[in-house]
N, C-alpha and C positions, 0 to 999 in steps of 0.2 A: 734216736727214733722219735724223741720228744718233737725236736725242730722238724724231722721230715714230714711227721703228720702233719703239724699246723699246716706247714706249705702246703702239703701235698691237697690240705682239702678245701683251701682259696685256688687252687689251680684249676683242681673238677668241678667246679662249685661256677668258676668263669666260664669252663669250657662247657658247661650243660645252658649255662645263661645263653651263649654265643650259639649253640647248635639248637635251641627250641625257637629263637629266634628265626634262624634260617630255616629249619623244618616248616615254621609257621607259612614262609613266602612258599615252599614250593609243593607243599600238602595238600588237597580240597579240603574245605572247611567243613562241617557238619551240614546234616540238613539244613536248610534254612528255613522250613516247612516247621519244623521240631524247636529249632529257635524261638521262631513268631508264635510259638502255642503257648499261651499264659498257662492252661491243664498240666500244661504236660511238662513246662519248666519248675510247678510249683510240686507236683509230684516227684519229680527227678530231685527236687530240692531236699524233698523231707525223704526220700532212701538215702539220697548220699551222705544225708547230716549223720543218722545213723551208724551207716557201714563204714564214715571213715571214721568215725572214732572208734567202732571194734579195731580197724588197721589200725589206728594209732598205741592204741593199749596190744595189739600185736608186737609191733615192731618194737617200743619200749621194753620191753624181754628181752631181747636180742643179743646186744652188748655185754651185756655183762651175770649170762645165764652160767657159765665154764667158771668164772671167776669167781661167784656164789660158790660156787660146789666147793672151788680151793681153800676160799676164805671160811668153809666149813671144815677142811682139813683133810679133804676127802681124798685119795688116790686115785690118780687118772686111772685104773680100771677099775673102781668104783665109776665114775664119773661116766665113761663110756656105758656103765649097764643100766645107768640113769635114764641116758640118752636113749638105748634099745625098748628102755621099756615105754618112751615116747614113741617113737616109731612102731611099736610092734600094737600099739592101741588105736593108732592111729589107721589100721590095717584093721584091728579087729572091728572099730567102730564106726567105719564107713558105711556098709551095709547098716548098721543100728542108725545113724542118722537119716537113712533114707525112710525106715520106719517109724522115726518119730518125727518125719514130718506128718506123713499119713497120721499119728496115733493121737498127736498134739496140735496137729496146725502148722502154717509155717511160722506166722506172728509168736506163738508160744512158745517154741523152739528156738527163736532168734532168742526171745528172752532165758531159757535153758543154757543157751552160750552163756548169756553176760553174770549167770550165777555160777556157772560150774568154771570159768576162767576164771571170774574170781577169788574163789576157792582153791584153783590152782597157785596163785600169785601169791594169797596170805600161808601156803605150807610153806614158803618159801622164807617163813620168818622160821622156820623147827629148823632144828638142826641135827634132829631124827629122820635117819636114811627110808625107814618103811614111811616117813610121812612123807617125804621128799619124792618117796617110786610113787605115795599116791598122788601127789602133787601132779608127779607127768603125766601118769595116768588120766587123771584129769585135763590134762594139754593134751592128751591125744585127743581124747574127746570132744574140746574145746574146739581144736585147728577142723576138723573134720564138719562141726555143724559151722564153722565159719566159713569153708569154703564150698556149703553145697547150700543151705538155709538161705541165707540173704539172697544169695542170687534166685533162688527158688519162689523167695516172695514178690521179689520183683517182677518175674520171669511172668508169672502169674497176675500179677493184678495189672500190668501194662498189657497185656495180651487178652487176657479172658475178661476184665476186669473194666479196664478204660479203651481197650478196643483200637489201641492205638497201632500203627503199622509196625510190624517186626523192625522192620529195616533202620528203626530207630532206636533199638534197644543197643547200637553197638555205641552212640552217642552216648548213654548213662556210663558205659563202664570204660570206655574212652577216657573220660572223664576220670571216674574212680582209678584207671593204671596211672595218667597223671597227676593225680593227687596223691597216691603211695607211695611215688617216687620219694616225693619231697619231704611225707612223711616219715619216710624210714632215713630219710638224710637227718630230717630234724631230731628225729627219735634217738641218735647216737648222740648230738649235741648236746640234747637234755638231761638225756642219762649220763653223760660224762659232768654235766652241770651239778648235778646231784650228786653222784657218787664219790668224785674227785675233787671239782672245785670246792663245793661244798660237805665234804668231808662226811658226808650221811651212808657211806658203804655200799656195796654191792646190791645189799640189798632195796635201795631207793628204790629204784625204776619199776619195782614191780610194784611196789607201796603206792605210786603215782598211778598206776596201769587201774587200780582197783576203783578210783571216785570217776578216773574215765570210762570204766564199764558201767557205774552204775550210772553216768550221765546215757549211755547208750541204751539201758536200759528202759531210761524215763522217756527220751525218743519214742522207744518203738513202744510203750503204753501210751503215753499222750498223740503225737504225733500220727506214727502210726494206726495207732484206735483209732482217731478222728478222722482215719483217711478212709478207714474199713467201713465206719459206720456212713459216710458220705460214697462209699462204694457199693450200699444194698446189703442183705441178708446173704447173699451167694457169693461175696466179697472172699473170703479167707476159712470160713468155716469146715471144719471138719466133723464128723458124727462119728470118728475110730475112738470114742474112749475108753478105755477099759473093762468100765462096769457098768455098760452100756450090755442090754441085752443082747447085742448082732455085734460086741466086740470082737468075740471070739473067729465068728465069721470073716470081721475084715480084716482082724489079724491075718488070718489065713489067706486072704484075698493078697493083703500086700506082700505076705511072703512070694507066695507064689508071682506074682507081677517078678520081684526083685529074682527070683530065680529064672526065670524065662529070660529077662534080661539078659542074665548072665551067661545063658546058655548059648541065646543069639550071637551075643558079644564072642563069645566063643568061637561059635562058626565063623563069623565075620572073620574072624581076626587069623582062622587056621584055613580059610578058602581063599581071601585076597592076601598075596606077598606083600602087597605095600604097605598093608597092615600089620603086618607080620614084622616088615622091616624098620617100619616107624616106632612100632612101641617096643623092641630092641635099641633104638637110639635111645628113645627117651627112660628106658629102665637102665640102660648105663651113664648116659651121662647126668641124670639128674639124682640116679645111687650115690655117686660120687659126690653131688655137693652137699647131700648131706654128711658125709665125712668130713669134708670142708670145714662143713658148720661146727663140726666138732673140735676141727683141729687148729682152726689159724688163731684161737687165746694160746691155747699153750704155745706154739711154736713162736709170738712172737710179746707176749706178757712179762717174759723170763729179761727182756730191754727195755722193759719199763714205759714205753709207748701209752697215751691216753685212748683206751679203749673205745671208748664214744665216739672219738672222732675219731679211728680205724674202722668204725663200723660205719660211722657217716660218708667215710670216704670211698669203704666199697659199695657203698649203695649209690655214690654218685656213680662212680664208675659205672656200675651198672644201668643206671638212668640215662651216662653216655650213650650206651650199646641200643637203648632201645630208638633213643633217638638218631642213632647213625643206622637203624634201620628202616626208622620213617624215610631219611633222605634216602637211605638206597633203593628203595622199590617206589619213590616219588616218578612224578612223568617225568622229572629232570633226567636220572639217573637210567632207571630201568631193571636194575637188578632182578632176578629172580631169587625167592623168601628159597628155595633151595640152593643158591651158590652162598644165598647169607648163613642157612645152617651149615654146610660144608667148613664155610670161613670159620664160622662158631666152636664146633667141633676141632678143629685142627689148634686152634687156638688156644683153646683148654686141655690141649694133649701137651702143649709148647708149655703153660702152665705149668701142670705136673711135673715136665721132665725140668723146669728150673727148678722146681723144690727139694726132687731128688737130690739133687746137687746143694744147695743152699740151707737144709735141714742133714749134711753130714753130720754124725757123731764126732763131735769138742770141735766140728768148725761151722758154728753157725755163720751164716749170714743174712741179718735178720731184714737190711736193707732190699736182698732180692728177694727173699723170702715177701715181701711186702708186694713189691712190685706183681710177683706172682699173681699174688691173690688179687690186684688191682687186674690185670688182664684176665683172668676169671671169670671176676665180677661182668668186666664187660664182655666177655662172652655168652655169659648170661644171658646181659641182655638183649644182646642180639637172638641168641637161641631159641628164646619164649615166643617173644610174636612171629617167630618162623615156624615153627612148634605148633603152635596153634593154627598160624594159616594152613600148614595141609592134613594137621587132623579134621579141620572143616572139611579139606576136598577129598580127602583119602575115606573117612568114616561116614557113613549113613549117618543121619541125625538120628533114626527112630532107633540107630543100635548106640547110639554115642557113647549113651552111662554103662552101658555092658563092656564094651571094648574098655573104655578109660579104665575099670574097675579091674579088669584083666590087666593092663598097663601097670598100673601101681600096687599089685600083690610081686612082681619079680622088681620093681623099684624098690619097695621098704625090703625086701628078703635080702636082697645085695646091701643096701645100706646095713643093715643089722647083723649079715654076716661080718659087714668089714670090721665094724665095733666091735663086735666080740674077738673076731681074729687079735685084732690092735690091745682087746683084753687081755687073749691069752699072752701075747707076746710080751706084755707091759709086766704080768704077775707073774710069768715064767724068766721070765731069763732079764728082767730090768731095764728094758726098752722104753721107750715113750719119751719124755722127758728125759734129752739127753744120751739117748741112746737111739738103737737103728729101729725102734717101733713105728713111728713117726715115717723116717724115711722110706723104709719097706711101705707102706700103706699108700704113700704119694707114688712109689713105685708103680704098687696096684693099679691104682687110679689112672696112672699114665696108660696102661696096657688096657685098660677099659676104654677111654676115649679113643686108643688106636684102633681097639675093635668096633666102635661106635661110628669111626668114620669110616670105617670100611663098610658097615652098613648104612650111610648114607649116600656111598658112593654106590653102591649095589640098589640103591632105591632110584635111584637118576638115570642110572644106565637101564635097571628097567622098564623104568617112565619116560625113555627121553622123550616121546614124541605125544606125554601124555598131557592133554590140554587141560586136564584136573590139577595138576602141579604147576600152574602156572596161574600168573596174574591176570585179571580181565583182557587190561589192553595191550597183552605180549601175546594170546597164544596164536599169533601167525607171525612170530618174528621167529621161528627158526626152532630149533635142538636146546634142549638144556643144555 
């Protein structure tokens, strides 16, 4: 496994070279409008400095989080109620982030991440299981103002703030998905740098993650401030503090907002089927990679594989996928982002059903088993930016947070039931590790992406002739 990694991640590492290359020739390039603005490159400068180092102190976790637990001594269904009580925070703390944007600001909250993540990264020196569940606990929290905060300040001072055309804002974060790529590539290299070559344990990468938050921190107080205070009094301010006389009030103001949301998002989502059938895709097949995430250290750690570069290599993989979807929905190609999630789907059903086989009890093989998870990965990432183009056309934008919030209550319920399933099985009868716990759960998985395609095919058949599920310059070339 030693040798297959190295190769395997000079291979992806060429083939992502070779394919951004040729995406580049046959892609439109960004505004050119957004280009030529000195404002609005120097702005775009000082969020991204920021949001890619939270990414970066993200992805450096990554690798080698399962292998902490072990190196702690811990029992895979220990390990899995670790895992649940990330996800199960990360559910309860959604709604609580949308409130302390309102309560703090956004600016104050992006800094409320880069304290409470790192807080999460130093429990990670205990070797105390209650400081460890509050450690997740804290990562629930963490991932949750990470992926609604940043983009919320942005969201807000390019639009309300600098007045700049919407239609620019897909430039900024364009941007920030190619810059993840590489960092979650690099993030496995580093962390393998640390942990392995350099002989510092499991624990490195998180110990690294913590002077990178607080560099993200001094961003968004320097940087940041300076951009607010060159933005006006009406820049970022909030008046929801606490013990603030008319707190109370706007406490109650935001609840209320956050509920009507919810309630809309509701109706949306039980009036329109495609609605319906969409965030069914996405609550199966993205339940399922978080089991993924859970399981591919143990199933293939046990062959001594450097972890780093197993994580670097499914993220190129991954980086593949999104770039073999740039070229497929390019004017060269023409694809439809629905025959790319169909391909996506069926791909990570073919996935599952290798592991089933390849995670048998006393006949691994860790060789396919690898490869699996490399087809996955790039199903991945074909799936996301497909994913996302027809919750744009499928979803109203004024219900979008309502619906998505519906969307990932039956995503994290499924992922947490499977952990604990994989719990019980593990502490009952000796499964996981070496046994059929492992294989049943891939089992699982498999029968979900089946059903997952079944409802992406039941969304196309409904939509064929719908010009919302379809690319600009396609929808008069025919049927999906």
């Amino acid at each position: 496994m030693l040798v297959t990694a190295y190769f395997a991640i000079i291979v992806l590492l060429a083939v992502c070279v070779g394919l951004e290359l040729t995406a580049r020739r046959f892609t439109p390039p960004q505004s050119a409008t957004a280009v030529a603005n000195p404002v609005f490159r120097q702005f775009q400068k000082i969020f991204l400095r920021a949001y890619l180092l939270a990414l970066w102190a993200d992805w450096l976790q990554g690798p080698y989080l399962y292998k902490l637990y072990r190196h702690y001594s811990f029992l895979e269904s220990q390990i899995a109620i670790l895992y649940v009580c990330g996800l199960a925070s990360c559910v309860l703390f959604a709604p609580f982030s949308d409130w302390l944007l309102q309560a703090l600001g956004r600016r104050q909250t992006c800094l409320l991440f880069c304290v409470s993540y790192s807080a999460c990264c130093l429990t990670k020196l205990s070797r105390d299981y209650f400081v460890l569940i509050v450690g997740r606990i804290l990562g629930g929290l963490s991932i949750s103002l990470l992926t609604t905060t940043f983009e919320a300040w942005y969201v807000h001072r390019h639009v309300e703030v600098h007045d700049f055309p919407k239609e620019w804002i897909p430039s900024t974060f364009g941007k920030a998905a190619t810059w993840n790529h590489g960092l979650a590539v690099a993030a496995g290299l580093v962390a393998n740098l640390l942990a392995e070559w350099l002989h510092l344990g499991p624990v490195a990468p998180f110990l690294l993650a913590v002077p990178c938050l607080a560099c993200c921190g001094w961003v968004i107080l320097t940087d940041w401030g300076k951009e607010e205070a060159e933005g006006g009094p009406e820049g970022d301010k909030q008046t929801l503090l606490l013990g603030s006389p008319n707190g109370g009030v706007a406490c109650l103001s935001t609840t209320g907002r956050f509920s009507r949301s919810c309630s809309e998002g509701l109706r949306c989502l039980l009036l329109d089927r495609r609605v319906l059938l969409l965030g069914g895709v996405q609550a199966m097949f993205e339940s399922v990679l978080y089991i993924f995430v859970f399981l591919w250290t143990p199933v293939l750690d046990p062959h001594g594989p450097p972890l780093g570069i197993v994580f670097s290599c499914l993220m190129a993989a991954s980086m593949i996928g999104s770039l073999l979807y740039r070229l497929a929905t390019s004017s060269r190609y023409h694809l439809q982002p629905g025959h790319v999630l169909c391909l996506a789907v069926l791909m990570a059903f073919f996935s599952f059903f290798m592991l089933t086989f390849s995670t048998a009890p006393g006949q691994p093989r860790p060789h396919e088993s690898f490869l699996a998870f490399l087809l996955l990965e790039l199903a991945c990432g074909l799936y996301f930016p497909a994913v996302s183009f027809l919750q744009g056309r499928v979803i109203p934008e004024d219900k979008r947070s309502g619906v998505l919030a519906w969307f990932r209550l039956p995503l994290h319920l499924l992922a947490c039931l499977g952990l604990l399933a994989l719990h019980g099985e593990v502490s009952g009868t000796g499964g996981g590790e070496g046994g059929g716990g492992t294989r049943h759960m891939f089992g699982g998985c498999a029968v979900m992406m089946l059903a997952a395609l079944m409802a992406v095919v039941s969304l196309f058949t409904l939509g064929r002739n719908d010009t919302d599920l379809r690319l600009e310059g396609s929808r008069g070339e025919g049927e999906m």
